[in-house]
mmCIF file of the N, C-alpha and C atoms, coordinates in Angstrom:
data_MODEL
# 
_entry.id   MODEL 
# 
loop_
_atom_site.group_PDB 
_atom_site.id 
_atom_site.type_symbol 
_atom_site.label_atom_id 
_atom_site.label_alt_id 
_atom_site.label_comp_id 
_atom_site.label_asym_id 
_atom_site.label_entity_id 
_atom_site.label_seq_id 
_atom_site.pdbx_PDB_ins_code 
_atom_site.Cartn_x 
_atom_site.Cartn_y 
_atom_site.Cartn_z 
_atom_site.occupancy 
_atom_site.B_iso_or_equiv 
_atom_site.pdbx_formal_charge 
_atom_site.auth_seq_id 
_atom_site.auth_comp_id 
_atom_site.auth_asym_id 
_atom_site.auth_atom_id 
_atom_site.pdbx_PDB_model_num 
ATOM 1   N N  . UNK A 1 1  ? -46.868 -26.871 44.169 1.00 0.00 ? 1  UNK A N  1 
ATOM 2   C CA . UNK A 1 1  ? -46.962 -25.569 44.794 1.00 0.00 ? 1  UNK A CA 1 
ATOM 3   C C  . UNK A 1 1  ? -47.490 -24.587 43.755 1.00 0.00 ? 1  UNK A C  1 
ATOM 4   N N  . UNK A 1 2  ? -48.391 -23.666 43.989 1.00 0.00 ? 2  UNK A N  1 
ATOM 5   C CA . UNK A 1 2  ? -48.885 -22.775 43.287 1.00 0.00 ? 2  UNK A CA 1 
ATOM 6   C C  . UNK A 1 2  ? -48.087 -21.755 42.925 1.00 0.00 ? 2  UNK A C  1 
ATOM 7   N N  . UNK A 1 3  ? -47.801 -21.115 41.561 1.00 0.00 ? 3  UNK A N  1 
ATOM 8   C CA . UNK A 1 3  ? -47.297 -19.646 41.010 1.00 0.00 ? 3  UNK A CA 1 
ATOM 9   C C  . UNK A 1 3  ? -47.801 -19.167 41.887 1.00 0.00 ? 3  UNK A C  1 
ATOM 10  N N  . UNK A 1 4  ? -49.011 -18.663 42.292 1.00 0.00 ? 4  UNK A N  1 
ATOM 11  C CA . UNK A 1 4  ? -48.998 -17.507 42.547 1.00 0.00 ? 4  UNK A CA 1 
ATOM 12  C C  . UNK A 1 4  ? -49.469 -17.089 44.375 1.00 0.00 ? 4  UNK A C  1 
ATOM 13  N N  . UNK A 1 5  ? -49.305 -16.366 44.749 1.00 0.00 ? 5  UNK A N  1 
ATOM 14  C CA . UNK A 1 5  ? -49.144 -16.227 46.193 1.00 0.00 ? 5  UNK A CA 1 
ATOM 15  C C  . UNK A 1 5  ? -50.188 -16.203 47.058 1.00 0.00 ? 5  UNK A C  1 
ATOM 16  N N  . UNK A 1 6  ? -51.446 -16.963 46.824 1.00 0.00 ? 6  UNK A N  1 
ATOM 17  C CA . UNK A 1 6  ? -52.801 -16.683 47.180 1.00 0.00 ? 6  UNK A CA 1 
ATOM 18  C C  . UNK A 1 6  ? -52.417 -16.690 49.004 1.00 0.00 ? 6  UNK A C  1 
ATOM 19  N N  . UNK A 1 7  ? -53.392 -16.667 49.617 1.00 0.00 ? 7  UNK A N  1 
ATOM 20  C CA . UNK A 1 7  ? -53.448 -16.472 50.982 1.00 0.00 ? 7  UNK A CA 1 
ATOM 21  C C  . UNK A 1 7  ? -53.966 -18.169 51.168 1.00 0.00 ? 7  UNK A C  1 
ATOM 22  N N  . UNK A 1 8  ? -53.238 -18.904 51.869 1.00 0.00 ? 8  UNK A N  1 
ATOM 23  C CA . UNK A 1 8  ? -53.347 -20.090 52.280 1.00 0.00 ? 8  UNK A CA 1 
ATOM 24  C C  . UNK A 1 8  ? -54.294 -20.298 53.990 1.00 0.00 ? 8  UNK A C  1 
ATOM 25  N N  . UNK A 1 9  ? -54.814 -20.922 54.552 1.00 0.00 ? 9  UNK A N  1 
ATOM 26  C CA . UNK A 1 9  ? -55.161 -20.920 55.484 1.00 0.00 ? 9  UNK A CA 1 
ATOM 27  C C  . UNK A 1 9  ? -54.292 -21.879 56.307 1.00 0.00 ? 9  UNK A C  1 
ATOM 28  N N  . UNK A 1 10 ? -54.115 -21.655 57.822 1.00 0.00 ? 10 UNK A N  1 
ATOM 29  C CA . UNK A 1 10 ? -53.203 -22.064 58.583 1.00 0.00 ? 10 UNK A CA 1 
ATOM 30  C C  . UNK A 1 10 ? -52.738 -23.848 58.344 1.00 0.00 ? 10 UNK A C  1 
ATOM 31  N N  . UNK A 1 11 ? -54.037 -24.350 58.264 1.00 0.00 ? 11 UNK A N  1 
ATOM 32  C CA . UNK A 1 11 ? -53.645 -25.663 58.394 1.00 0.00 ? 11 UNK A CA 1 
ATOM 33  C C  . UNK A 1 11 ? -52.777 -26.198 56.698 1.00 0.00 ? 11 UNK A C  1 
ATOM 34  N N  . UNK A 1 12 ? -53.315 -25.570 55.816 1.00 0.00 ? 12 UNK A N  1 
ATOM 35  C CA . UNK A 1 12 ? -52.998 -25.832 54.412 1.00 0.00 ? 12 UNK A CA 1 
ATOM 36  C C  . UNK A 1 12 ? -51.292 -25.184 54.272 1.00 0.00 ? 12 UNK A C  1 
ATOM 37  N N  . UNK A 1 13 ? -51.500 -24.349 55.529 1.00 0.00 ? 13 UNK A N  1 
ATOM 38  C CA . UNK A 1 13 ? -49.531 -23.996 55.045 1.00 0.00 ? 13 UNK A CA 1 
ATOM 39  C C  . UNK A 1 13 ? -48.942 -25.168 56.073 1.00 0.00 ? 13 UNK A C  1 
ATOM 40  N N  . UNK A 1 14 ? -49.551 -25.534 57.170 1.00 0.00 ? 14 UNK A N  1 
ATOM 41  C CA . UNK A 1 14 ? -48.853 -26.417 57.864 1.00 0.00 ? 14 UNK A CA 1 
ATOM 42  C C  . UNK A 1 14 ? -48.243 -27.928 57.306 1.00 0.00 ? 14 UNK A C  1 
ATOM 43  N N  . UNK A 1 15 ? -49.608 -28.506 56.792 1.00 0.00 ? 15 UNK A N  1 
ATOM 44  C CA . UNK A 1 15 ? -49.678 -29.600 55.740 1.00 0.00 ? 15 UNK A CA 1 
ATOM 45  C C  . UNK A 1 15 ? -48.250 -29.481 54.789 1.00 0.00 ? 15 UNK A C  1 
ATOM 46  N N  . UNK A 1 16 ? -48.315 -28.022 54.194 1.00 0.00 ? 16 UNK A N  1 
ATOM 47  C CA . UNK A 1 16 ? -47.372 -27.842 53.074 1.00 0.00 ? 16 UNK A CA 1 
ATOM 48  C C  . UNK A 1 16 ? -46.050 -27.613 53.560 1.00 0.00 ? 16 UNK A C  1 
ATOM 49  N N  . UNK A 1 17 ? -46.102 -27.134 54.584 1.00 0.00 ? 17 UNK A N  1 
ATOM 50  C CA . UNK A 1 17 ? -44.628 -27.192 55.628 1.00 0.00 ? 17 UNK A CA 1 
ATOM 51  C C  . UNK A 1 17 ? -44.439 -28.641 55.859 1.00 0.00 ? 17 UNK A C  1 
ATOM 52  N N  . UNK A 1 18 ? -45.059 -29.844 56.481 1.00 0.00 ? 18 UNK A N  1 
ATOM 53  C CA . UNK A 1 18 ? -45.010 -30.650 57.290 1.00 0.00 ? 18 UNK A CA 1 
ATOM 54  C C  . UNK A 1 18 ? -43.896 -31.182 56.138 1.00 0.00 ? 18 UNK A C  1 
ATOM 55  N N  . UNK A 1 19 ? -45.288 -31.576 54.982 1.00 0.00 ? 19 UNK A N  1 
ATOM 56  C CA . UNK A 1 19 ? -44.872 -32.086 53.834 1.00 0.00 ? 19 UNK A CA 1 
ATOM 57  C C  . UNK A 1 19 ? -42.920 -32.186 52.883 1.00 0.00 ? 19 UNK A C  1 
ATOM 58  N N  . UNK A 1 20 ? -42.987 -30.671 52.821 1.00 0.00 ? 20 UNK A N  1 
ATOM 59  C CA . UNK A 1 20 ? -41.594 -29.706 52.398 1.00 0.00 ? 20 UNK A CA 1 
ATOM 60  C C  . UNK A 1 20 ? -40.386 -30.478 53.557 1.00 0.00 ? 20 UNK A C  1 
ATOM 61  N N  . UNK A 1 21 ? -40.939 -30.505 55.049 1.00 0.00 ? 21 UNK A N  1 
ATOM 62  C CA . UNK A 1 21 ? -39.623 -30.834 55.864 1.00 0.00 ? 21 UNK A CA 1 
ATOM 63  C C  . UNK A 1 21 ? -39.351 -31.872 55.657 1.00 0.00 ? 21 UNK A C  1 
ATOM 64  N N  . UNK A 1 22 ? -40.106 -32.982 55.844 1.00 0.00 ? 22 UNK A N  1 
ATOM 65  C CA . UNK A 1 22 ? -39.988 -33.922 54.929 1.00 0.00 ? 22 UNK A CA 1 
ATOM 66  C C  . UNK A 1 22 ? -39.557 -34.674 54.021 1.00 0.00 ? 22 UNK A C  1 
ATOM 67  N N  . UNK A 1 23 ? -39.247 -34.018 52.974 1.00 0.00 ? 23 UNK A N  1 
ATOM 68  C CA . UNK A 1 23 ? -38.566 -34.065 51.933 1.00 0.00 ? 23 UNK A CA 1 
ATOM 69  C C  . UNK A 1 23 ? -37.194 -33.532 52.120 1.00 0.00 ? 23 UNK A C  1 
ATOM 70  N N  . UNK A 1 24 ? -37.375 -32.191 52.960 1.00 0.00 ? 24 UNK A N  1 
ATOM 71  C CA . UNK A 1 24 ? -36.109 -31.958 53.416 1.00 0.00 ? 24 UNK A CA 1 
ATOM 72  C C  . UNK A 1 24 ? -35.243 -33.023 54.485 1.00 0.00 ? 24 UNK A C  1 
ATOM 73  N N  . UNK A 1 25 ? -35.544 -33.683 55.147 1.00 0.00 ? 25 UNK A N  1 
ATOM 74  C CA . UNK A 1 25 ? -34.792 -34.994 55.766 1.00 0.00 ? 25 UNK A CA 1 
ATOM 75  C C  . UNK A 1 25 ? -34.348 -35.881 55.226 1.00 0.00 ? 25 UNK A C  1 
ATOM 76  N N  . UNK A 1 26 ? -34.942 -36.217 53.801 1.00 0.00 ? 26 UNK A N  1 
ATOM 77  C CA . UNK A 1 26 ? -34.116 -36.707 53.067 1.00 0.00 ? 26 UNK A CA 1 
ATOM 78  C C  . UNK A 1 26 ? -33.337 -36.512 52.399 1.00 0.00 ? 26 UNK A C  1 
ATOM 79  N N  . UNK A 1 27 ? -32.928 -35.646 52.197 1.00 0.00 ? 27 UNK A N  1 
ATOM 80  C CA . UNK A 1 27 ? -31.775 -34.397 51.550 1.00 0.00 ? 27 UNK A CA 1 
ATOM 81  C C  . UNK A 1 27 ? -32.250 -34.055 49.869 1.00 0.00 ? 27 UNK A C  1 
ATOM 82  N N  . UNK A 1 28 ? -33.162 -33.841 49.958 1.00 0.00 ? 28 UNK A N  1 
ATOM 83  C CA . UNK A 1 28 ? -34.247 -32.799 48.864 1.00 0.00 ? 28 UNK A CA 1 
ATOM 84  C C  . UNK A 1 28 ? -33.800 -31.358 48.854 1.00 0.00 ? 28 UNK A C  1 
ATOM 85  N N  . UNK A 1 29 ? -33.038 -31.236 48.598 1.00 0.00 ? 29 UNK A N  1 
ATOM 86  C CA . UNK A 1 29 ? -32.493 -29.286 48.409 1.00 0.00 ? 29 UNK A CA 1 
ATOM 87  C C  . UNK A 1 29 ? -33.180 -28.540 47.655 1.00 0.00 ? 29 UNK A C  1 
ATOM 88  N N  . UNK A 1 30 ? -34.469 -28.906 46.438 1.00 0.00 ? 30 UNK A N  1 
ATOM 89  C CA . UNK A 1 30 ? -35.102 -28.345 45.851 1.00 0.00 ? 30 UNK A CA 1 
ATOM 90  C C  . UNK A 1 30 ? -36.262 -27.979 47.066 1.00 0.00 ? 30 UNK A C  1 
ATOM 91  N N  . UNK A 1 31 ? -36.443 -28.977 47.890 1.00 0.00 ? 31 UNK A N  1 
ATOM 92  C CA . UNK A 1 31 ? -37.696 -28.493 49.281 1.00 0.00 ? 31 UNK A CA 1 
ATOM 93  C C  . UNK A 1 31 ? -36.964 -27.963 49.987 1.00 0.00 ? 31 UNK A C  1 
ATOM 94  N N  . UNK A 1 32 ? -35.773 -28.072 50.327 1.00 0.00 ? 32 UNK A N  1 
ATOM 95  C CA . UNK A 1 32 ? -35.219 -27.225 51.225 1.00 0.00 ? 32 UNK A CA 1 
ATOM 96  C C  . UNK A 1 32 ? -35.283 -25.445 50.877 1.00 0.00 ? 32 UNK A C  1 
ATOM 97  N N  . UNK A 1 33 ? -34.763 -25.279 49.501 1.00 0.00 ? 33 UNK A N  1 
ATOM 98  C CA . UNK A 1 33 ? -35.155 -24.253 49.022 1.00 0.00 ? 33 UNK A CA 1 
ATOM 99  C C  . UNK A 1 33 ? -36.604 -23.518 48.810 1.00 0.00 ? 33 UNK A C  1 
ATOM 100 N N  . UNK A 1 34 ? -37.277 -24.086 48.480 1.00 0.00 ? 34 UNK A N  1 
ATOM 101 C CA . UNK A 1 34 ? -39.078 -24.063 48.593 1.00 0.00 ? 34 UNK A CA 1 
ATOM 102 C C  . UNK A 1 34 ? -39.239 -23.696 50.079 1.00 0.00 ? 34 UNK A C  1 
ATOM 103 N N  . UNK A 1 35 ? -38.875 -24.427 50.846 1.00 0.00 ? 35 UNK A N  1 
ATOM 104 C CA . UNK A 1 35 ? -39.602 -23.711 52.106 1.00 0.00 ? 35 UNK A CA 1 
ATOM 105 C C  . UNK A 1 35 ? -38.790 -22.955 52.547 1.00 0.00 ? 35 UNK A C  1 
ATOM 106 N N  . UNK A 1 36 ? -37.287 -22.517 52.586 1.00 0.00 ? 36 UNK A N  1 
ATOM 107 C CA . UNK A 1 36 ? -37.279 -21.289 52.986 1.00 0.00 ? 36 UNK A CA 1 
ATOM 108 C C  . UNK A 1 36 ? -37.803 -20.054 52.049 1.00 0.00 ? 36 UNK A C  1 
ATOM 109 N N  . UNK A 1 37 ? -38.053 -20.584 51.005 1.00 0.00 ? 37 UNK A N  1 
ATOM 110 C CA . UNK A 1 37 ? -38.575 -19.197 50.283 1.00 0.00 ? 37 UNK A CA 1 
ATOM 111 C C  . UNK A 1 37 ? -40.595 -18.863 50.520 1.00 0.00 ? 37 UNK A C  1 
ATOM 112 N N  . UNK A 1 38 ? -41.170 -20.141 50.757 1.00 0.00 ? 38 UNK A N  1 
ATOM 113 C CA . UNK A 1 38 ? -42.389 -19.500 51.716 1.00 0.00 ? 38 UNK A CA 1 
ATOM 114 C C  . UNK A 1 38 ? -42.605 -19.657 53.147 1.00 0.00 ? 38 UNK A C  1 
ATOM 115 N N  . UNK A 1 39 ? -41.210 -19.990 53.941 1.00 0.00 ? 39 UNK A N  1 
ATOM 116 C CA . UNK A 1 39 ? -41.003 -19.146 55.176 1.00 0.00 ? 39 UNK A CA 1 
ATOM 117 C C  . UNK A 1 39 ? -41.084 -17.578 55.096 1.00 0.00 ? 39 UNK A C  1 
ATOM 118 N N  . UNK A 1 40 ? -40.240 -17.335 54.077 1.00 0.00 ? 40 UNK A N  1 
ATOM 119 C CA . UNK A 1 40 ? -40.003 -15.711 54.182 1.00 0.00 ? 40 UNK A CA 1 
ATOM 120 C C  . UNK A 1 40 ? -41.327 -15.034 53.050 1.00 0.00 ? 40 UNK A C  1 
ATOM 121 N N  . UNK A 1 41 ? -41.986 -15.776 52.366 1.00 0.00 ? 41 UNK A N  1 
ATOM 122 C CA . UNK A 1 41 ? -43.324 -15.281 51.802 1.00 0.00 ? 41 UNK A CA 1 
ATOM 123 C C  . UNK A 1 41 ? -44.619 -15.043 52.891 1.00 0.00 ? 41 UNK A C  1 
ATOM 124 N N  . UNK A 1 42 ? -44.709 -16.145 53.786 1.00 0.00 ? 42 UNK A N  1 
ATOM 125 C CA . UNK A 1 42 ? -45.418 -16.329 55.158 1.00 0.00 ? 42 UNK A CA 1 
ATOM 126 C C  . UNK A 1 42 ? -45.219 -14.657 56.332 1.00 0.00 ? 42 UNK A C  1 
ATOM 127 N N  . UNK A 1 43 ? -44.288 -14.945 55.714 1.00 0.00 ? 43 UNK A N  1 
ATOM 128 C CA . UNK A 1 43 ? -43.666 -14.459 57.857 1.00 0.00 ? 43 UNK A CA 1 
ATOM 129 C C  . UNK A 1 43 ? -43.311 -12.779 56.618 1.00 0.00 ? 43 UNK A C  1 
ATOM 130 N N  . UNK A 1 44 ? -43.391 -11.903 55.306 1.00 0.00 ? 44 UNK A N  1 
ATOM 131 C CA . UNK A 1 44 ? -43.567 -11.062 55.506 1.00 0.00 ? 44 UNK A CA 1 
ATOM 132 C C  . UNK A 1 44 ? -45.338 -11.383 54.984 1.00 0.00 ? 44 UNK A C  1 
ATOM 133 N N  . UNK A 1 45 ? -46.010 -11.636 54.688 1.00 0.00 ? 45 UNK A N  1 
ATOM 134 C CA . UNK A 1 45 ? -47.441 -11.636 54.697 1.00 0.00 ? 45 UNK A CA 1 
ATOM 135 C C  . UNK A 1 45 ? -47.889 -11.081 56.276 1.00 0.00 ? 45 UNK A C  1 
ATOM 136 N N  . UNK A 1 46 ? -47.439 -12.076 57.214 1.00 0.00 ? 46 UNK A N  1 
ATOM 137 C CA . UNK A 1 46 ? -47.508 -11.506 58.666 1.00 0.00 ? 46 UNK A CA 1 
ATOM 138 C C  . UNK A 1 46 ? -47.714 -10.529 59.151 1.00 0.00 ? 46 UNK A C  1 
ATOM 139 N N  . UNK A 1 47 ? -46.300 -10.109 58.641 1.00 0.00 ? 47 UNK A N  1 
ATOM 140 C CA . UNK A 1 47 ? -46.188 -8.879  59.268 1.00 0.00 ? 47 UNK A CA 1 
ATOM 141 C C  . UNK A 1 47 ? -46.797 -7.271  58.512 1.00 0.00 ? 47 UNK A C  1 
ATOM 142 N N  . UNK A 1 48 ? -47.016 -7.650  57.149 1.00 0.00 ? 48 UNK A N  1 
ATOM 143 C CA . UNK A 1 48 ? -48.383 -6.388  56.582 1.00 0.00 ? 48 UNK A CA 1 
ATOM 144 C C  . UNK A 1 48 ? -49.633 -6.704  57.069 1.00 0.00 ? 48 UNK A C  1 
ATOM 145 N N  . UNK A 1 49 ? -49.988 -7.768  57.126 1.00 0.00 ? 49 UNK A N  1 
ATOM 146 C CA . UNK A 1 49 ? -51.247 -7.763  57.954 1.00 0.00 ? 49 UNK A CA 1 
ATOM 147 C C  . UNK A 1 49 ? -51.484 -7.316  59.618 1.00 0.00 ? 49 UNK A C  1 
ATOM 148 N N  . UNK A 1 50 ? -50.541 -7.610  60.142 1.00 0.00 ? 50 UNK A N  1 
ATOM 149 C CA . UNK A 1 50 ? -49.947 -6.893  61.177 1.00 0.00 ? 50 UNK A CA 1 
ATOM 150 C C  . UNK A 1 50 ? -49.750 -5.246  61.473 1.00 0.00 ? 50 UNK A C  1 
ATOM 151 N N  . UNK A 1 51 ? -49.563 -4.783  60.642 1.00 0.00 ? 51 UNK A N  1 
ATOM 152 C CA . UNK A 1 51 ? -49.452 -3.372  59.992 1.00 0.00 ? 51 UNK A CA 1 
ATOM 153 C C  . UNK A 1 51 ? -50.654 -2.802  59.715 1.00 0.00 ? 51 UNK A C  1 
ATOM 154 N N  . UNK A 1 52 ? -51.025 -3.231  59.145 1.00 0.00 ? 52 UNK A N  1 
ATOM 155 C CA . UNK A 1 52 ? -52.003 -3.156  58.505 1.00 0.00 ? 52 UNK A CA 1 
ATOM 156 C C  . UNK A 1 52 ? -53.369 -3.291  59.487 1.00 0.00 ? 52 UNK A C  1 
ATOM 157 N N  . UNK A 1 53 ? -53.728 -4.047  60.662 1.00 0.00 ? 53 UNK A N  1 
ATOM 158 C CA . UNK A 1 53 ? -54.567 -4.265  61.358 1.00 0.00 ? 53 UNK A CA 1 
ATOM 159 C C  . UNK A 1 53 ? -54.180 -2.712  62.626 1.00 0.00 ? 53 UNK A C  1 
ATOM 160 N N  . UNK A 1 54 ? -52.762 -2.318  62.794 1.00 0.00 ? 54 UNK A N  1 
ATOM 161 C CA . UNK A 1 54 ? -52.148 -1.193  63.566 1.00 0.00 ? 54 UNK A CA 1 
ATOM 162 C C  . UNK A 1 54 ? -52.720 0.046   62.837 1.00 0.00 ? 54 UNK A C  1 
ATOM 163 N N  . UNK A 1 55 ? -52.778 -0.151  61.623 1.00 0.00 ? 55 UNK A N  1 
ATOM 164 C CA . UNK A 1 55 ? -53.066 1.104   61.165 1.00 0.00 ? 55 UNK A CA 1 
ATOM 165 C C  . UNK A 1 55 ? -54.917 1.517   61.092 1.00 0.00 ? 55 UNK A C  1 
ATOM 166 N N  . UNK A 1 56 ? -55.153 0.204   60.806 1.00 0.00 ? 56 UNK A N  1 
ATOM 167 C CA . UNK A 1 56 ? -56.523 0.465   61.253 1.00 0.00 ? 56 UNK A CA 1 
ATOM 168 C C  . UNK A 1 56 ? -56.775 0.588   62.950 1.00 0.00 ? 56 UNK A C  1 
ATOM 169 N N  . UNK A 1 57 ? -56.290 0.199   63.816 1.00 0.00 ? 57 UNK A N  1 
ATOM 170 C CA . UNK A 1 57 ? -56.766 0.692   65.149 1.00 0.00 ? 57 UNK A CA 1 
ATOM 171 C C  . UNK A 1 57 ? -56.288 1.980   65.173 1.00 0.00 ? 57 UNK A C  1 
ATOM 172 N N  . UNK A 1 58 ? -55.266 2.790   64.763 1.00 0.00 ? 58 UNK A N  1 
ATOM 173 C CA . UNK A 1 58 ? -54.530 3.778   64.893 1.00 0.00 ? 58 UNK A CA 1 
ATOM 174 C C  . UNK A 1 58 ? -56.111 4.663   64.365 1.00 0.00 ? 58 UNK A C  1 
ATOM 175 N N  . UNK A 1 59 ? -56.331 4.927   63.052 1.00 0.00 ? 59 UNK A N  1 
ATOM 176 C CA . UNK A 1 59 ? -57.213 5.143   62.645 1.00 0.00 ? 59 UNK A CA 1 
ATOM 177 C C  . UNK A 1 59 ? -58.918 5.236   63.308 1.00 0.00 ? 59 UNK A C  1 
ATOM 178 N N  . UNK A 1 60 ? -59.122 3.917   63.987 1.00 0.00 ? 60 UNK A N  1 
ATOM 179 C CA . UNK A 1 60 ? -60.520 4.263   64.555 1.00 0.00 ? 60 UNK A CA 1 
ATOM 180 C C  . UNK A 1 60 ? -60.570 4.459   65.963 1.00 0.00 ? 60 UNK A C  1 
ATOM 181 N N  . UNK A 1 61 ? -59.515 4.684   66.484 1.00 0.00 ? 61 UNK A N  1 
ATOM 182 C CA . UNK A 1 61 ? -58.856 5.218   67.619 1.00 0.00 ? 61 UNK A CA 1 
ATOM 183 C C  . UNK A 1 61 ? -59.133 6.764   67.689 1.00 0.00 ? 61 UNK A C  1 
ATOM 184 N N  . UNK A 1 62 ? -58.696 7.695   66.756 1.00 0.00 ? 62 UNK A N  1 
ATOM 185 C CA . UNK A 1 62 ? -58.684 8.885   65.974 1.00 0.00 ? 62 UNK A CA 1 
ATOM 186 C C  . UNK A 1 62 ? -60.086 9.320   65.957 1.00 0.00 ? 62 UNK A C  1 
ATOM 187 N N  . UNK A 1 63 ? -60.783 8.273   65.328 1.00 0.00 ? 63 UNK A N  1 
ATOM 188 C CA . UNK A 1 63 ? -62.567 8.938   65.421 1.00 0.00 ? 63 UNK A CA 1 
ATOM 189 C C  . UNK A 1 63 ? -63.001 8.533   66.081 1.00 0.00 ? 63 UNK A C  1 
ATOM 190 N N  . UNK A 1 64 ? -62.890 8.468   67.448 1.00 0.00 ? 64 UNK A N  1 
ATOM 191 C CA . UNK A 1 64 ? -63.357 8.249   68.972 1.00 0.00 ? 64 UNK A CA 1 
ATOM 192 C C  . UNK A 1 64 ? -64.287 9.600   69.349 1.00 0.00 ? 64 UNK A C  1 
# 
């Protein structure tokens, strides 16, 4: 897994999820830990881009 938090594309986090659960079924607590910590790296990425796409419609909404 990479230091640092680049932007992954869907299938490459899936792979890396599939992978992580995986390991987690076999009772791997170091993957268990790993993926809930880029569950919650994922899912707030989400939601600023999310934000972030609101604030731009908000915005060119405005200069109509």
């Amino acid at each position: 897994m990479p230091k640092n938090n680049t932007q992954r594309t869907s299938q490459e986090r899936q792979r890396l999820e599939d992978l992580l659960h995986q390991r987690v079924i076999t009772g791997d607590r170091g993957a268990h830990n790993k993926l809930c910590v880029l569950r919650r790296i994922w899912t707030r990425q989400a939601q600023q881009s999310i934000t972030a796409a609101r604030e731009q419609l908000q915005h060119f909404s405005k200069h109509d």
